[in-house]
C-alpha positions as CSV (number, residue, x, y, z in Angstrom):
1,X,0.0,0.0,0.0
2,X,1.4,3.5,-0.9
3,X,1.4,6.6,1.0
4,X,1.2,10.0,0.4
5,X,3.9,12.1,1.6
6,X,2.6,14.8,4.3
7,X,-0.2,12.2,5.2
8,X,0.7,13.4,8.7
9,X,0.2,16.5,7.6
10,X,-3.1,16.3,6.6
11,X,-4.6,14.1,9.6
12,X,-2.9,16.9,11.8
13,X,-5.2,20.0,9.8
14,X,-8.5,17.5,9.7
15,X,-8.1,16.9,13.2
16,X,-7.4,21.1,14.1
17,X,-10.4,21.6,12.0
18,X,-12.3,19.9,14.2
19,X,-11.0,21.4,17.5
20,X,-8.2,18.9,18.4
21,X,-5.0,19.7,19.3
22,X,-2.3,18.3,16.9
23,X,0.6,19.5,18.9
24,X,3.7,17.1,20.3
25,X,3.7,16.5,23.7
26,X,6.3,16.9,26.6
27,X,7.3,16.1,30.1
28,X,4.9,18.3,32.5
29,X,7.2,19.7,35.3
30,X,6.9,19.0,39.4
31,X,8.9,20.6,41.5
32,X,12.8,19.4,40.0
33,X,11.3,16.6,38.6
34,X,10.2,15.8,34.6
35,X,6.5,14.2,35.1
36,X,5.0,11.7,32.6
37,X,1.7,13.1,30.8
38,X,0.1,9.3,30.7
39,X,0.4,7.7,33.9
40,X,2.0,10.7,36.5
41,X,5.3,8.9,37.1
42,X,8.1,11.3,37.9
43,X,11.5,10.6,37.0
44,X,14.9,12.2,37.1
45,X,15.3,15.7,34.4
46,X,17.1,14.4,31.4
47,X,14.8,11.2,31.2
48,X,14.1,10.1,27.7
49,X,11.4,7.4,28.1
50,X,9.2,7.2,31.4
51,X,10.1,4.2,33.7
52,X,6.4,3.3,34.5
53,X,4.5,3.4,31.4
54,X,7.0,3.2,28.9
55,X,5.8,6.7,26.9
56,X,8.5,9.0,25.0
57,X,7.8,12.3,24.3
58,X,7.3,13.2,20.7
């Protein structure tokens, strides 16, 4: 199956269209710690993937 290029792209506008928010997602912050946006787990600043969950931020 082929795909477009910039499908992203497009799923990101149909979906802002529509009043979603299409924007990558971080750490949150508490306190002197980096927070995961799933499941709350806090972890040490300079974390790249969250210890509890497993999520990356994009």
């Amino acid at each position: 199956m082929a795909s477009a290029s910039g499908t992203d792209d497009m799923f990101d506008e149909f979906l802002s269209q529509r009043g979603h928010e299409t924007e990558s997602v971080g750490w949150d912050e508490n306190y002197n710690k980096l927070q995961c946006p799933e499941c709350g787990g806090l972890h040490e600043t300079g974390s790249t993937e969250c210890g509890v969950c497993g999520w990356t931020p994009v």
